[in-house]
TORLUMMAR-522514 format. One record per atom (N, C-alpha, C): residue in three letters; x, y, z. Coordinates in steps of 0.02 Angstrom, whole numbers, padded with zeros to 5 digits, always signed. Layout:
ALAXYZ;...
END
This chain:
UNK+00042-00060+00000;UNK+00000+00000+00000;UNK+00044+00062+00000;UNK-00005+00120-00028;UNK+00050+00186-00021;UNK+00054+00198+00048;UNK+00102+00256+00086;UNK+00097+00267+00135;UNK+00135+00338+00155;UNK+00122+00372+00181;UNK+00164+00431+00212;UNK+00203+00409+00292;UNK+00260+00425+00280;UNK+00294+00381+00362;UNK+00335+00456+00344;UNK+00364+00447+00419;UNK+00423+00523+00462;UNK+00465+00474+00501;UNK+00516+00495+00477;UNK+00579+00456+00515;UNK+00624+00484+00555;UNK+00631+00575+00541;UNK+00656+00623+00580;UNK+00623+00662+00622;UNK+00624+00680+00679;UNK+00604+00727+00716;UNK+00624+00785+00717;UNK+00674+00819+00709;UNK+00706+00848+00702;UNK+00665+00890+00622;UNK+00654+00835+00565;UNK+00630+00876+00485;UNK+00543+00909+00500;UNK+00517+00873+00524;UNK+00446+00909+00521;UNK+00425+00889+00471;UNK+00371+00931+00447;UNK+00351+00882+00379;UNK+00396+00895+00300;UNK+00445+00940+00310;UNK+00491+00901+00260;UNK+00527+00854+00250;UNK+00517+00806+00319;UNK+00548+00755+00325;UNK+00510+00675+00293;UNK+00430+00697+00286;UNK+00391+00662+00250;UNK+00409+00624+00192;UNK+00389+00561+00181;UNK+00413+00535+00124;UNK+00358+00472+00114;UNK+00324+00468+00039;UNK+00285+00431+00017;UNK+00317+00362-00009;UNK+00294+00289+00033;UNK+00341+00236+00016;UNK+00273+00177+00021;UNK+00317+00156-00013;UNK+00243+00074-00009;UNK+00284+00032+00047;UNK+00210+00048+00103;UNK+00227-00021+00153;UNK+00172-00085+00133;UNK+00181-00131+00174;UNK+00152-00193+00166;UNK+00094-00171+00210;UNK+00042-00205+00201;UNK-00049-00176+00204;UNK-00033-00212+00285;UNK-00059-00178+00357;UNK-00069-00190+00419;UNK-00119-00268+00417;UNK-00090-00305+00484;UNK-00141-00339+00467;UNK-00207-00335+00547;UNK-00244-00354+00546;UNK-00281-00334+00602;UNK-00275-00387+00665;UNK-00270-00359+00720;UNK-00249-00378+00783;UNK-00334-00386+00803;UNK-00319-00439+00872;UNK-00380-00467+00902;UNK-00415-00391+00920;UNK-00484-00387+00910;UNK-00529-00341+00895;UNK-00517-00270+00859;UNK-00488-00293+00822;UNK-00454-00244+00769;UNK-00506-00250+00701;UNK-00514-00205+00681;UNK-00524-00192+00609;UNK-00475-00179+00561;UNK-00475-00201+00478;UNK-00421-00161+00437;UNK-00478-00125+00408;UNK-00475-00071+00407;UNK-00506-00015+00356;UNK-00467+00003+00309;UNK-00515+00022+00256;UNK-00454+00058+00203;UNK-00482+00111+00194;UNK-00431+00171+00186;UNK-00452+00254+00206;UNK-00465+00281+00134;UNK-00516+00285+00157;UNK-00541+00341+00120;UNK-00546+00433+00100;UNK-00539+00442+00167;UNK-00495+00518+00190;UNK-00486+00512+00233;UNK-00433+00563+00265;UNK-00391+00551+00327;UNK-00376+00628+00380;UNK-00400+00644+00411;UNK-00403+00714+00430;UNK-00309+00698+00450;UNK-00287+00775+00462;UNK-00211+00780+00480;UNK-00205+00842+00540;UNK-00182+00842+00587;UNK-00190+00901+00638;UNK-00108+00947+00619;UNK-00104+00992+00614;UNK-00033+01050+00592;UNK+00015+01006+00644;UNK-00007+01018+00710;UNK+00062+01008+00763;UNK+00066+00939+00776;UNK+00046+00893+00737;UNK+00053+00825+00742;UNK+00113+00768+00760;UNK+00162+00814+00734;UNK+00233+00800+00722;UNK+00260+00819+00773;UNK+00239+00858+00822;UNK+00272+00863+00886;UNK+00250+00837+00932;UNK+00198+00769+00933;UNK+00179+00731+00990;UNK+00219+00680+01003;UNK+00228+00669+01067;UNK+00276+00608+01072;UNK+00261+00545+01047;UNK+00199+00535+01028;UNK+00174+00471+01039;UNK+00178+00442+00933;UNK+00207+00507+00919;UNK+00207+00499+00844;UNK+00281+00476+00821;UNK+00314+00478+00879;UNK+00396+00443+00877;UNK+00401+00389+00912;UNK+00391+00381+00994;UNK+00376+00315+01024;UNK+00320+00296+01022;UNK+00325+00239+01066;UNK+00256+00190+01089;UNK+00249+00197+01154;UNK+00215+00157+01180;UNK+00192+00164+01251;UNK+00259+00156+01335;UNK+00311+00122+01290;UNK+00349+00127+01331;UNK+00399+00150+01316;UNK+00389+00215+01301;UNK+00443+00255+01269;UNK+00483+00237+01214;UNK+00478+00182+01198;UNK+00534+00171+01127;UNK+00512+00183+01052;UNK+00568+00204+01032;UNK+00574+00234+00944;UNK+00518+00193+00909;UNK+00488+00206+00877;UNK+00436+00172+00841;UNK+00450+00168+00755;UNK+00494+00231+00747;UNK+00478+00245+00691;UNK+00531+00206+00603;UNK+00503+00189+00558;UNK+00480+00217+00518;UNK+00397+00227+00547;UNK+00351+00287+00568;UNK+00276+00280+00581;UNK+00249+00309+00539;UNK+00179+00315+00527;UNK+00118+00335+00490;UNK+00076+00367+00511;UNK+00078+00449+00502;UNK+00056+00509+00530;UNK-00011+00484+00526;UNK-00056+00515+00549;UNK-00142+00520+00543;UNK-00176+00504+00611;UNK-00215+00521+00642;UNK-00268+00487+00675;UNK-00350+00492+00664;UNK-00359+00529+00608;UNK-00440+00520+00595;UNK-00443+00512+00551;UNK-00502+00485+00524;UNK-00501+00445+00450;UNK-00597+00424+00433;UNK-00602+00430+00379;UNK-00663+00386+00374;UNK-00659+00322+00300;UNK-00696+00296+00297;UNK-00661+00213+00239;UNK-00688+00176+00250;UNK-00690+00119+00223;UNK-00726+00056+00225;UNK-00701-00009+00270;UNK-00729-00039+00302;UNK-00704-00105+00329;UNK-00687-00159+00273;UNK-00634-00183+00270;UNK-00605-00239+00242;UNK-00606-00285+00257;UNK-00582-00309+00328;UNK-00569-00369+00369;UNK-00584-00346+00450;UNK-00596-00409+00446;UNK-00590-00413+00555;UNK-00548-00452+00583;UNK-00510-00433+00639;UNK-00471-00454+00684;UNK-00499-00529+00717;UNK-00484-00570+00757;UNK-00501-00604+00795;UNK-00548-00592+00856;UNK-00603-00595+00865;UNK-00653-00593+00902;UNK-00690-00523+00896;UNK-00690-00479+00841;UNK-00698-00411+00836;UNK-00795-00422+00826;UNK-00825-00380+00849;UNK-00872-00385+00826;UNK-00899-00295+00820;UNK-00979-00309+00826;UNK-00991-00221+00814;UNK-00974-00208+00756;UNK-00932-00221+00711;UNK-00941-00207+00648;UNK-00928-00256+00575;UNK-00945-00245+00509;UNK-00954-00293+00474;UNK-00918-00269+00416;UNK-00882-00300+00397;UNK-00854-00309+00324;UNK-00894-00260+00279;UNK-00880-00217+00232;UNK-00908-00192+00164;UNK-00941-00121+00218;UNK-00929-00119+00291;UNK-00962-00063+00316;UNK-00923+00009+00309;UNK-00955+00055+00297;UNK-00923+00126+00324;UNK-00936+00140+00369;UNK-00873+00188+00390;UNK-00847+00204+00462;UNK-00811+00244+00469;UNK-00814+00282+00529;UNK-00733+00339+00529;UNK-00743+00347+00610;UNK-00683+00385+00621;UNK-00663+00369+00692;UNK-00601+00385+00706;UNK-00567+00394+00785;UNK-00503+00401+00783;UNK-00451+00323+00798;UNK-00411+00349+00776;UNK-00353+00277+00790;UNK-00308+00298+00854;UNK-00265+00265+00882;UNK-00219+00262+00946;UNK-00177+00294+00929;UNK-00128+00333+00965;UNK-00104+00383+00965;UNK-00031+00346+00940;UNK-00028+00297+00962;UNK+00053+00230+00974;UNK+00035+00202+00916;UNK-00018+00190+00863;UNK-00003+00157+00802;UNK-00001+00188+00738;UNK+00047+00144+00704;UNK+00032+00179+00626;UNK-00038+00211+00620;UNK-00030+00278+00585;UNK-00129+00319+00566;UNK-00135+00303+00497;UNK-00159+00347+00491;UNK-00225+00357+00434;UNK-00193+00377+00372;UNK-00123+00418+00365;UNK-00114+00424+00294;UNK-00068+00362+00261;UNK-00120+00317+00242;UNK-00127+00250+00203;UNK-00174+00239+00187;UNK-00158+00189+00133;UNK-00195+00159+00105;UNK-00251+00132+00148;UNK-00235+00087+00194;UNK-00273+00050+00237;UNK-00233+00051+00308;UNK-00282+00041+00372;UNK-00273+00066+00438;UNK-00290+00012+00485;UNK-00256-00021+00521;UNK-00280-00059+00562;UNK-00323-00021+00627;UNK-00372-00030+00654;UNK-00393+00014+00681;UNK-00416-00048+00735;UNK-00439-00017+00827;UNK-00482-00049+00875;UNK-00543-00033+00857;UNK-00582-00097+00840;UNK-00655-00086+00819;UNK-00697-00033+00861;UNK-00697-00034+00926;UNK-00720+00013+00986;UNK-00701+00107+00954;UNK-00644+00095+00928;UNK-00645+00166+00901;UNK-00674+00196+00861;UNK-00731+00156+00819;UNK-00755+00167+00775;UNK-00819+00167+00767;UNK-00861+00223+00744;UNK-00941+00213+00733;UNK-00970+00204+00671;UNK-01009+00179+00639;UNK-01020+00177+00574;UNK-01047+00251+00538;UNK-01027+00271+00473;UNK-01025+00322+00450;UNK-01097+00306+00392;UNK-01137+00355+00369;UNK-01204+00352+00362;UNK-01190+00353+00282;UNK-01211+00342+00251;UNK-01218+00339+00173;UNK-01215+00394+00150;UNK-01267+00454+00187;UNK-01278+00525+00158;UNK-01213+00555+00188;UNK-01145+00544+00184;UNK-01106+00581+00232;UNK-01049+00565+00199;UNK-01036+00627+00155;UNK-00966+00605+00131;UNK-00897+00592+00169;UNK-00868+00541+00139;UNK-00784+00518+00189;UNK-00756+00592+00185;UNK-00724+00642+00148;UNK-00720+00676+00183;UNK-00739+00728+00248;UNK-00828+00739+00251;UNK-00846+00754+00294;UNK-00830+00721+00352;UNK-00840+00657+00352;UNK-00827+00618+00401;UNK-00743+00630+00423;UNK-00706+00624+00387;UNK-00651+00622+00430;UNK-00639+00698+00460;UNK-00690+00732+00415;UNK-00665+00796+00447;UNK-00679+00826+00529;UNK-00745+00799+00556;UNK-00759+00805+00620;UNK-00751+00759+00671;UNK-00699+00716+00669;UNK-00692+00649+00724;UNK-00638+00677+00773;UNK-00598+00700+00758;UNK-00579+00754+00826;UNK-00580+00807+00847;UNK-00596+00834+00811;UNK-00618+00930+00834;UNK-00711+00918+00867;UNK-00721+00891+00836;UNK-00795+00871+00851;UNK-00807+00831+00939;UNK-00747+00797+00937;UNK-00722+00737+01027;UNK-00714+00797+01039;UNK-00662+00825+01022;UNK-00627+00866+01070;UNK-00680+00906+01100;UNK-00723+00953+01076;UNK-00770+00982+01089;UNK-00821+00972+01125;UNK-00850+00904+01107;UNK-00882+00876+01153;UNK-00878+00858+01229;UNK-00829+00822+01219;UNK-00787+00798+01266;UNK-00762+00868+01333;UNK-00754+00903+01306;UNK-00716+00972+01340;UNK-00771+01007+01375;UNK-00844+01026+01327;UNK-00884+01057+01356;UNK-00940+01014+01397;UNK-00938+00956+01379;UNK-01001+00921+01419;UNK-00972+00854+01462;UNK-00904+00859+01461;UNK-00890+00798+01506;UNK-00835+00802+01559;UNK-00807+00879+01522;UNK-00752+00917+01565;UNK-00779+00961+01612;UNK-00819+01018+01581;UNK-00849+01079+01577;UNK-00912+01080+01603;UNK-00938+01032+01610;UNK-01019+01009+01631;UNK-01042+01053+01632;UNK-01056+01089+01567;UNK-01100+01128+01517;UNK-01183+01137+01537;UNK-01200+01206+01561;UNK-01295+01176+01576;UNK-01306+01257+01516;UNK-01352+01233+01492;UNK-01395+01286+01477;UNK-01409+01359+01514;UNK-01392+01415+01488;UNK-01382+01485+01524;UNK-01329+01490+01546;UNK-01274+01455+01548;UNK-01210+01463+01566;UNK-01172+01511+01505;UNK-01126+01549+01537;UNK-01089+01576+01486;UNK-01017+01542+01457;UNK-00998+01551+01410;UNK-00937+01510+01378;UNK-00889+01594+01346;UNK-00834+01565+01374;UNK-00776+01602+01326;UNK-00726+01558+01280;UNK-00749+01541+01196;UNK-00708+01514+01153;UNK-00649+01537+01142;UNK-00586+01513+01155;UNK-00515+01552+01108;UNK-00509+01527+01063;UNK-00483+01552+00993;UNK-00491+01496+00942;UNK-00549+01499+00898;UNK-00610+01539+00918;UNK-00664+01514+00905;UNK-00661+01509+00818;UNK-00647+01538+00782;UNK-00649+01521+00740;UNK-00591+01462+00687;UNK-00573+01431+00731;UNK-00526+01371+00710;UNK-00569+01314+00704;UNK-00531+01275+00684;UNK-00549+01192+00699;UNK-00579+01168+00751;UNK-00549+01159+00803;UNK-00597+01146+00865;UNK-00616+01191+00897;UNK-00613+01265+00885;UNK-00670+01312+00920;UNK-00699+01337+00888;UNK-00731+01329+00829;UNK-00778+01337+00784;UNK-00835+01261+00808;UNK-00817+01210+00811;UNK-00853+01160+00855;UNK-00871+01169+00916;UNK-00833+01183+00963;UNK-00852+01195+01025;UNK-00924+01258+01020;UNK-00899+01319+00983;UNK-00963+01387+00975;UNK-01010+01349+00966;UNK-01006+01301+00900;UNK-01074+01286+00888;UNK-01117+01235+00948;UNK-01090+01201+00968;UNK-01103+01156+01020;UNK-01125+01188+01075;UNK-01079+01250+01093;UNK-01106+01291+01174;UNK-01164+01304+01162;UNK-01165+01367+01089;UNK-01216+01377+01049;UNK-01298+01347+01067;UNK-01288+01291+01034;UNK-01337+01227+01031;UNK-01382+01213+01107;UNK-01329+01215+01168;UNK-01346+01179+01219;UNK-01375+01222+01256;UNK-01380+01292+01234;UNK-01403+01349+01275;UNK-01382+01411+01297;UNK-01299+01389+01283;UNK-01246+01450+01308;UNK-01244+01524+01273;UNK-01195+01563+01327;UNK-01205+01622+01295;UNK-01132+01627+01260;UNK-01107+01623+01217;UNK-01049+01598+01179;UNK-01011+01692+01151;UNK-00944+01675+01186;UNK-00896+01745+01163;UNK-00826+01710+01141;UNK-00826+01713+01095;UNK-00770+01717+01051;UNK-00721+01754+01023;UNK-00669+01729+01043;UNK-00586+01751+01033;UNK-00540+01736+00974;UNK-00497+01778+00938;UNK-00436+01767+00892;UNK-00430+01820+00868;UNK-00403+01823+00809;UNK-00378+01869+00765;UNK-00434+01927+00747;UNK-00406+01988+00728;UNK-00474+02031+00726;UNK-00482+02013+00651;UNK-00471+01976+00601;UNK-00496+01956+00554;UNK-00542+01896+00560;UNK-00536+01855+00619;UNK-00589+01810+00636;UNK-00648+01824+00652;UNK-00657+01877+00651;UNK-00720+01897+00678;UNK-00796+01872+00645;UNK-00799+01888+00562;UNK-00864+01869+00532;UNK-00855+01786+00555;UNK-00800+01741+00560;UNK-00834+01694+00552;UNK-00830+01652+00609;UNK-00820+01692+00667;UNK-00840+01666+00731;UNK-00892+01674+00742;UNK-00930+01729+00722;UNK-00996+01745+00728;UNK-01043+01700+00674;UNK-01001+01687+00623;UNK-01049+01640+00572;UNK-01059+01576+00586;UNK-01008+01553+00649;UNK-01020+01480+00674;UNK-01063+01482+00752;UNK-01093+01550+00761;UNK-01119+01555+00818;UNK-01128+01609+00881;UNK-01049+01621+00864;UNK-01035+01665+00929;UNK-01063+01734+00922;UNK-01093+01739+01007;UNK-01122+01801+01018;UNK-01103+01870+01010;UNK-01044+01860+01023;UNK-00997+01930+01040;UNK-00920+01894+01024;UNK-00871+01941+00990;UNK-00816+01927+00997;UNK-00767+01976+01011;UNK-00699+01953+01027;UNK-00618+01988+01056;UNK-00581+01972+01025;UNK-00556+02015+01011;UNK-00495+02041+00956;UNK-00435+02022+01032;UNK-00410+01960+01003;UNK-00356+01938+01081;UNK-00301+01996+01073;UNK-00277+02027+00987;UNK-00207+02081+01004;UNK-00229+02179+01041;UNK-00332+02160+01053;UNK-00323+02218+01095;UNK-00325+02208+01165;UNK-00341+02253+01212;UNK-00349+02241+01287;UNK-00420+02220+01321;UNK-00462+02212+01250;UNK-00538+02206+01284;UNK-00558+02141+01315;UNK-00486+02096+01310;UNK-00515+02026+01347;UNK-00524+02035+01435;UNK-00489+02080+01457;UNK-00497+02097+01525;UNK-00559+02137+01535;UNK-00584+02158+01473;UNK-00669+02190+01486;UNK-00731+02155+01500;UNK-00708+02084+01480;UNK-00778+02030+01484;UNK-00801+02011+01542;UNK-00856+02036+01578;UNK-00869+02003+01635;UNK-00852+01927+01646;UNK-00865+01907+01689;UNK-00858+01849+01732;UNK-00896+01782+01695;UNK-00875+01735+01656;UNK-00886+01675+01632;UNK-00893+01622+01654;UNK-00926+01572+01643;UNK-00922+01487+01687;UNK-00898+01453+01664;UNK-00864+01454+01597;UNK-00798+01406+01590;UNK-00796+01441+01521;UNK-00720+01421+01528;UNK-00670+01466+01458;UNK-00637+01390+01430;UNK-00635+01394+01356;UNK-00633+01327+01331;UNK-00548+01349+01281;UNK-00512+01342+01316;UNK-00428+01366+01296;UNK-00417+01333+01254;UNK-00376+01341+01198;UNK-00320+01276+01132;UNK-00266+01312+01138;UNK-00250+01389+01170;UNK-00187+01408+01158;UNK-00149+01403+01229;UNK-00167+01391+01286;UNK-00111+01404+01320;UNK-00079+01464+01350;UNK-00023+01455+01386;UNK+00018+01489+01407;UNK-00018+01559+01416;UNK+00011+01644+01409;UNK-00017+01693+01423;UNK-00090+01706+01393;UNK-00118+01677+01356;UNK-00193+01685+01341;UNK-00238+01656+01390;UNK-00209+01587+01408;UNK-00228+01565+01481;UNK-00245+01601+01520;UNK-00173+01621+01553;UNK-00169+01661+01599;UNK-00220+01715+01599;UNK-00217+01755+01530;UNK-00252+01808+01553;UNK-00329+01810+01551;UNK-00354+01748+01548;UNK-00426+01733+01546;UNK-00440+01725+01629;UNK-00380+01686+01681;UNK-00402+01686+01730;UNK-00443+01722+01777;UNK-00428+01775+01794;UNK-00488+01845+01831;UNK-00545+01841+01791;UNK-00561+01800+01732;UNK-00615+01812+01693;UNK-00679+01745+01720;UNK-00635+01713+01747;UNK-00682+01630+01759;UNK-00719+01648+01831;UNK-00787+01650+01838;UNK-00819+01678+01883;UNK-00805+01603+01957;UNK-00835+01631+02022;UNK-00814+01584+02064;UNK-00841+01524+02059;UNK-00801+01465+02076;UNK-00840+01398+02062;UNK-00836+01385+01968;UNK-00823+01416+01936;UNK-00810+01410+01881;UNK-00758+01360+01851;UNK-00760+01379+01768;UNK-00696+01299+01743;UNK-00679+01327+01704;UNK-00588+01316+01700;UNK-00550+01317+01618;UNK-00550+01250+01608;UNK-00577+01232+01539;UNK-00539+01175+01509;UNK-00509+01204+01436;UNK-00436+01135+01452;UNK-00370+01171+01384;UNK-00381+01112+01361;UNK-00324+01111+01311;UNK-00314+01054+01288;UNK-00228+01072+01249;UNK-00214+01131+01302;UNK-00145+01142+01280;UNK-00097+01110+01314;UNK-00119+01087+01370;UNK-00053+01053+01414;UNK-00079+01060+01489;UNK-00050+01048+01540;UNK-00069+01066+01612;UNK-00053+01131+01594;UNK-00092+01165+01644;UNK-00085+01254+01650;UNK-00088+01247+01747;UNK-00067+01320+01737;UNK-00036+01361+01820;UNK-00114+01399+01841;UNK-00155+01400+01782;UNK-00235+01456+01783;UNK-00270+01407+01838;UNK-00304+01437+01896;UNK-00316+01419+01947;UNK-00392+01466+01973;UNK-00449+01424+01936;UNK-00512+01481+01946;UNK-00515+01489+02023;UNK-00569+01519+02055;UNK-00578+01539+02135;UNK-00622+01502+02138;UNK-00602+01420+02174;UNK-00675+01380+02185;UNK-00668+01355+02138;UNK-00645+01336+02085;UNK-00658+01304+02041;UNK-00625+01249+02007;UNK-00611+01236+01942;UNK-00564+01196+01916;UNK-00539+01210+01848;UNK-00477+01164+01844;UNK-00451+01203+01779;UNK-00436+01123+01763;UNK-00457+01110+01675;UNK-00438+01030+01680;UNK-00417+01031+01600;UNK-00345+00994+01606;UNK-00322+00994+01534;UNK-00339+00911+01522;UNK-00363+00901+01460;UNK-00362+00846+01453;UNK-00349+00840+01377;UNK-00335+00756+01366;UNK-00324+00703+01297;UNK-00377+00681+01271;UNK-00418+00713+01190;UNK-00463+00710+01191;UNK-00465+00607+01195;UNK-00502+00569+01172;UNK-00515+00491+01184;UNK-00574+00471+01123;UNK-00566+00412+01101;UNK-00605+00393+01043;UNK-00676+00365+01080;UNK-00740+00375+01052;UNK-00794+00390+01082;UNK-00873+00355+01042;UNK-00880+00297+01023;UNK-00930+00287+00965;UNK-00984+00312+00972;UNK-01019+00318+01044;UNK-01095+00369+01033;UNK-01081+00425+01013;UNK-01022+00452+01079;UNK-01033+00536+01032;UNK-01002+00560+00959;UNK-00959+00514+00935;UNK-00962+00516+00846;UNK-01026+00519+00823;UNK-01075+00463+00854;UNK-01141+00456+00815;UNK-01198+00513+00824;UNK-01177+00537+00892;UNK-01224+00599+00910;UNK-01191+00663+00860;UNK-01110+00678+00839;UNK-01103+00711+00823;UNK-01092+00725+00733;UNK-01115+00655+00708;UNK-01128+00640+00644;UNK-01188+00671+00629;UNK-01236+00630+00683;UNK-01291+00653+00635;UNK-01314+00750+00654;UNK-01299+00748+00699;UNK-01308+00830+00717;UNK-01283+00870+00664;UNK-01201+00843+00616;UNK-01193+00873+00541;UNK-01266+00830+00488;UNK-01263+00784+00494;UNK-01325+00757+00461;UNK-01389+00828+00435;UNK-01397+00832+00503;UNK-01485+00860+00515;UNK-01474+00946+00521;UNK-01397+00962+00524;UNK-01383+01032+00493;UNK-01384+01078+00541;UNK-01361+01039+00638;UNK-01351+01073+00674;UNK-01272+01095+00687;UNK-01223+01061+00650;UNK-01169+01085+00657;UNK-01148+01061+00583;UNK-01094+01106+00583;UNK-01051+01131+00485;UNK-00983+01107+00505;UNK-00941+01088+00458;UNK-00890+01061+00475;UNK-00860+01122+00451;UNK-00757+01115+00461;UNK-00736+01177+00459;UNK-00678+01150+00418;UNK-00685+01133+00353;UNK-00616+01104+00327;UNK-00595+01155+00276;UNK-00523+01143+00279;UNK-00463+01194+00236;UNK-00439+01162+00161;UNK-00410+01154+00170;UNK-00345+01102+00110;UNK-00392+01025+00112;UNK-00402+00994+00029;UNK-00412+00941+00020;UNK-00356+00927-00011;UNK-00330+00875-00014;UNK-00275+00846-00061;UNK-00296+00767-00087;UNK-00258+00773-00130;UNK-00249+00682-00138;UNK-00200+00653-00125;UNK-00187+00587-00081;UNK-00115+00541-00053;UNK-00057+00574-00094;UNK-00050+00564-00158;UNK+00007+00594-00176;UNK+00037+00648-00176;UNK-00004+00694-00187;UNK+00013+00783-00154;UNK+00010+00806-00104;UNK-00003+00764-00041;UNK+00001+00792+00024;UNK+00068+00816+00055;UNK+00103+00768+00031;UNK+00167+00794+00073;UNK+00188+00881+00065;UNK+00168+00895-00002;UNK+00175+00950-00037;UNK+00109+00997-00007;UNK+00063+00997-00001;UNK+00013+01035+00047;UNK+00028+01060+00115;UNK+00066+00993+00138;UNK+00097+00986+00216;UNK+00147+01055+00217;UNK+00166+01073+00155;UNK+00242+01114+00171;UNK+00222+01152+00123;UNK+00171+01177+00118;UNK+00138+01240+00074;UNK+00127+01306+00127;UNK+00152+01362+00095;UNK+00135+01408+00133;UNK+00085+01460+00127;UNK+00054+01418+00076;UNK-00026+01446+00037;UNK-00066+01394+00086;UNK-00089+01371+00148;UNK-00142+01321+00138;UNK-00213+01372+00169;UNK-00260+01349+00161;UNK-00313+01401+00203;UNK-00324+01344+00247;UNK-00357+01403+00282;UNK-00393+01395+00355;UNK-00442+01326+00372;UNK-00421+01291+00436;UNK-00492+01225+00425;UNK-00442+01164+00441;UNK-00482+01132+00437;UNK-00475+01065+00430;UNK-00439+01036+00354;UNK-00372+00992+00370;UNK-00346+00991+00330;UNK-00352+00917+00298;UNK-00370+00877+00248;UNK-00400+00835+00222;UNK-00345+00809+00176;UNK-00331+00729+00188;UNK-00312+00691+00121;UNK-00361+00644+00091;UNK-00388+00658+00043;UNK-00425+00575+00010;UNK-00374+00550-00017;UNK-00383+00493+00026;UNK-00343+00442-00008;UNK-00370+00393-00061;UNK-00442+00381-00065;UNK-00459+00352-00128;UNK-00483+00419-00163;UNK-00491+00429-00223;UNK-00535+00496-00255;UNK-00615+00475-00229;
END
């Protein structure tokens, strides 16, 4: 099969290189899927888990990707929940070869079946910005209706999901980034937005949880903003942000089959829009990867046309 593997840490994605490996074969409750598109996250290449394995050792030649949507091929030994000739998308383990291949060995559990009306790229495009989101505001964040939300990001990848989701559940949704982000933080939801390079983020009253992707001093300066008993959740790393009464919780988003299915069909029925950038095909990705033209979104390989 074709494949994209990284052998340097040090190159980033010029270190990328397209080589035919031999097709995965599937492990006890494993699926082999074969990908159909493959979502790709920018900072991918700086996770540890994309050079070692679980006990720290070198892994690599490895196979960037963890979201994907494609067809089932084969089943593992005792795999059930899903069937041969099915579609599906989902995330893969952080420690195994991903998604830009041909075909993916995948844990059946990671996977929900993907709906007919739902194109593989759509699909691969919301299986982690879509967790992440979920996951952050309703299982981190314990999200109620009339609560207020502060998005950073909001108009990115996963805070363009999160708006729409606070959005959805009742919240009063304020959104943060670039002062060019503005129309389309508001076009995915948000009530009000902040221009993070002026001083008006210290103007926002008092919030019940601030939903961070950047970290470090943006963190920080959201803290005086999280009302008492309140929550940050990041997903930038542990943070020092310490609400009054409250909690601050960084977490790893986790592969999830209801809420894929809750958050499929919610794009289904046209309560949430996906947010994708760059499509490519397997062979031009590497070259997309190291483009300094790409737009904004979610960044997409089909690997079959």
């Amino acid at each position: 099969m074709k494949a994209i593997i990284v052998t340097d840490q040090t190159a980033g994605a010029a270190g990328m290189k397209l080589v035919e490996r031999p097709e995965p074969l599937p492990a006890i409750n494993d699926v082999l899927v074969q990908v159909h598109a493959s979502g790709f996250t920018w900072d991918e290449l700086t996770w540890p888990p994309t050079w070692t394995d679980r006990l720290g050792r070198d892994r690599t030649p490895s196979i960037p990707g963890h979201e994907l949507a494609g067809v089932v091929t084969a089943l593992g030994y005792g795999t059930t929940g899903l069937s041969v000739g099915q579609r599906v998308f989902g995330l893969t383990d952080w420690t195994r070869d991903g998604t830009l291949a041909e075909y993916v060995a995948v844990e059946a559990r990671n996977l929900a079946p993907l709906p007919g009306d739902v194109d593989f790229t759509v699909g691969a495009s919301v299986v982690m910005s879509g967790l992440t989101a979920w996951q952050g505001l309703f299982q981190h964040g314990r999200l109620r209706a009339g609560q207020s939300v502060l998005v950073h990001g909001a108009a990115g990848v996963v805070g363009s999901m999160v708006t729409q989701l606070a959005r959805s559940a009742g919240a009063h949704v304020i959104g943060t980034g670039r002062a060019a982000d503005r129309l389309k933080a508001q076009d995915f939801g948000a009530h009000e937005f902040v221009d993070l390079a002026s001083d008006a983020l210290k103007d926002i009253g008092g919030v019940d949880l601030v939903f961070d992707v950047f970290g470090g001093d943006i963190a920080k300066r959201s803290e005086d903003l999280i009302r008492t008993g309140g929550t940050l959740v990041t997903i930038a790393g542990p943070t020092e942000v310490r609400p009054v009464d409250g909690l601050a919780v960084d977490f790893v988003v986790e592969a999830d089959r209801a809420q894929l299915s809750e958050i499929i069909q919610r794009v289904r029925d046209g309560r949430l829009r996906t947010n994708i950038g760059n499509v490519s095909p397997l062979d031009d990705a590497i070259a997309t990867f190291n483009s300094t033209e790409r737009r904004a979104g979610k960044m997409i390989i089909r690997v079959r046309p």
